[in-house]
C-alpha positions, 0 to 999 in steps of 0.5 A: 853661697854654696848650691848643695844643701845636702851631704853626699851621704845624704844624696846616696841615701835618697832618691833624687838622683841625678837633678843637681843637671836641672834647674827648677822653673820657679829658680828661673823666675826668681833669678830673672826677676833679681837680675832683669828686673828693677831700677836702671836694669833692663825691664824697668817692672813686671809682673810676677804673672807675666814673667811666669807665663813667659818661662812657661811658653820658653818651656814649651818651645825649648822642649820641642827644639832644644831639650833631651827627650826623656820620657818613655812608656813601655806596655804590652799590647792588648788584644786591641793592638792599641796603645792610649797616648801619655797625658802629657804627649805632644809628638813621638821620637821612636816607637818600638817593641822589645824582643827577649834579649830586651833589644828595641825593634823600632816600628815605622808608621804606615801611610797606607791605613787610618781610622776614619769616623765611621758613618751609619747608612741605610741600605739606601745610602742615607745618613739615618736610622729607619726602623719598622716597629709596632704600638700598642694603645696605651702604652710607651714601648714601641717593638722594633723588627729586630735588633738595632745596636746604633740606637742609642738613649736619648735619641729623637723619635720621627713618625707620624702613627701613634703620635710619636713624633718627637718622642725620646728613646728612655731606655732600650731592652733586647730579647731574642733579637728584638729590640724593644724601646721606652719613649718618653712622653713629652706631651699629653697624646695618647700612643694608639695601636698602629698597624705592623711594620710602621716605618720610624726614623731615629736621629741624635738631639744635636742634630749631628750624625749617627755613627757606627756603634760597636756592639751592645751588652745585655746584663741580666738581674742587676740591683740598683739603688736610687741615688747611687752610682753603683749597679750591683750584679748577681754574678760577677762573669755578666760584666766581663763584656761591659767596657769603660764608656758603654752608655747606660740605655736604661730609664733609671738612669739618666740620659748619657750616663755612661760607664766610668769603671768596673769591678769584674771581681766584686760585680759592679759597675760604676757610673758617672750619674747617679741613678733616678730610681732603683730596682732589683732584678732589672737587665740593662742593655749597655751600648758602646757608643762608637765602633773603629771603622772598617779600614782600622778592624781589617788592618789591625786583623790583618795576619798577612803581615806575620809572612809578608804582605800581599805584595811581598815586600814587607819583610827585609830579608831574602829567606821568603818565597814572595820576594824572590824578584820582586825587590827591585823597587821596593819602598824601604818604609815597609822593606822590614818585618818589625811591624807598622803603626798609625797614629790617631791623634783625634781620638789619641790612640796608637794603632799597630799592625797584627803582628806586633801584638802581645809584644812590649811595645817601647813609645818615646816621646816628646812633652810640653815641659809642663805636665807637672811642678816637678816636670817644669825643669830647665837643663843648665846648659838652656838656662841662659836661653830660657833668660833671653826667651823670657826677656825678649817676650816680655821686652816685644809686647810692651811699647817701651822695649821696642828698641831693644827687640832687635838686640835681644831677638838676636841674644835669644837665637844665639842663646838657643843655638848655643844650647842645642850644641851643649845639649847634643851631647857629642864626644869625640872618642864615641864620634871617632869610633863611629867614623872608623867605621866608615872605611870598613870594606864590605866583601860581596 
């Protein structure tokens, strides 16, 4: 039975181009099981299950080692100079950025720069937030000496005066660059006047430590509606500050309600709780919940790059100032102009240097295979090793295919082997061309 189930017209006028190459991997379960399953065949049962998950795993390995990559984004850099990684990233081929002739001007990774976790300290080195702050009786604001932007809501409150000890932070307002903090009461003390400049320690709930925090955004005359994830502004400007992930520091929400979306146009700004209770003409301070750390903001700042670095090597050609006698020796992995990157893989961002930014930057990577239904296809030219995958998992995990183990360890390796030749995709016309090359003499 023929394999086309389409007219050549039909295929023309479509969209699927190109996937006659590809075989589905619910095909490849199928077949193997009509061809390696059964009586007097070599896997006498299985179940269905088993030999999906198999194929699944043989995906993940032949798209590490076997299959084409062909998956790529392109993007314009932010003025953040970051790139978010694909969903479904598993590691890089080549990234690059496009110059105006659409010619890619591939980028290299530098060794030299990270991001490391950035851990708040106190003047004297110590891991924790200390702030001097005032009581009144009666009441449950405590006004701090200043503006703290690493204070966060839900936070724990140490301090002997005033009964505050273990108190949590509900909510936090700044005015003039004061800091003033909403405690919630877990017990029944009464908050007595203390005397000024009282010392308080803020520590995080889980007991882990407290990081450096970016910035806060105090939004004025907001309109929240109780049980609603919406807060509406008066002017849709008071929300161009506000960032996707900022935590929410106000008590009409709960504690870790963060930002999940924002409507610059129309003036809103989503949550993903709902609010507690609802108030007109409300300001809401909005923290964002970490900062990049100091390492990070000075390389990504760093302009050095656009001229040559500090060392005078970081462009491949002769035309500057800084390189005349000083190449000799020179790293070649920074001996070029193009631009370096780092990746986070912990926070999965890509950083690039200042001088790639606003370009369109070209990332190709690799997948797993297994992102989606539609993704889930095997190249003809690996068929035959998906089989011999799958019969080899299938036949080492049961007692009774040990003795076939050697023999199909072996088919699968030669299979693979096989396959990596097919999917090489060499011509010898373009190999030819390629080595003429090679016998080029080069005049000095």
């Amino acid at each position: 039975m023929a394999l086309l189930n389409q007219t050549q017209q039909d295929y023309y006028d479509g969209n699927d181009f190109g996937s006659y190459q590809f075989i589905s991997l619910n095909d490849i379960v199928n077949n193997f099981i009509i061809v390696y399953v059964g009586e007097n065949k070599i896997i006498s049962k299985v179940k269905r299950t088993d030999v999906a998950f198999h194929a699944q795993r043989a995906i993940q390995e032949l798209s590490f080692d076997v299959f084409k990559s062909i998956k790529s984004q392109e993007i314009t850099l932010p003025p953040s100079n970051t790139m978010i990684l694909p969903q479904d990233y598993v590691n890089y081929t080549k990234i690059c950025w496009v110059d105006g002739n659409g010619i890619e001007r591939p980028l290299y990774p530098t060794r030299h720069t990270s991001n490391p976790t950035p851990i708040l300290q106190n003047t004297d080195g110590k891991y924790h937030i200390e702030a001097k702050g005032n009581l009144t009786n009666g009441s449950d604001q405590m006004v701090l000496d200043g503006q703290y932007n690493n204070i966060l809501v839900g936070m724990v409150i140490s301090g002997s005066w005033g009964d505050v000890e273990g108190n949590i932070v509900e909510a936090i307002a700044v005015s003039g660059g004061i800091t003033t903090i909403t405690m919630n009461n877990d017990s029944d003390a009464t908050i007595s006047t203390t005397p000024p400049g009282q010392v308080f320690k803020f520590t995080n709930p889980d007991g882990s430590l407290i990081l450096e925090n970016n910035s806060q955004v105090l939004a004025t005359g907001l309109l929240v509606v109780t049980g609603t994830n919406l807060m509406s502004l008066v002017s849709a400007t008071d929300i161009v500050n506000i960032e996707e992930g900022m935590l929410v520091s106000s008590d009409h929400f709960p504690v870790g309600t963060v930002v999940t979306s924002i409507n610059v146009e129309g003036g809103f700004v989503y949550t993903d709780q709902d609010a507690g209770s609802g108030g007109s003409s409300l300001d809401i301070v909005f923290t964002s919940p970490i900062n990049d750390s100091t390492t990070w903001n000075s390389y990504s700042s760093d302009t050095s790059n656009s001229t040559g670095d500090a060392n005078g090597y970081n462009h491949d050609t002769d035309l500057y100032d800084l390189n005349i006698g000083q190449r000799y020796g020179v790293d070649p992995s920074i001996a070029q102009g193009n631009g370096t990157y780092y990746i986070d893989n912990l926070k999965g961002k890509i950083h690039f240097s200042s001088n790639v930014g606003g370009k369109n930057i070209v990332l190709h990577y690799i997948s797993d295979g297994l992102g989606t239904d539609e993704e889930m296809v095997v190249h003809k030219f690996a068929e035959e090793a998906m089989y011999k995958s799958i019969v080899y998992a299938i036949v080492s995990t049961t007692i009774s295919g040990q003795p076939l183990v050697p023999r199909f360890k072996k088919e699968k390796y030669a299979a693979i082997r096989q396959a990596k030749l097919r999917l090489s995709n060499l011509k010898i016309e373009e190999l030819t061309q390629i080595m003429r090359g090679k016998s080029k003499w080069i005049k000095s």
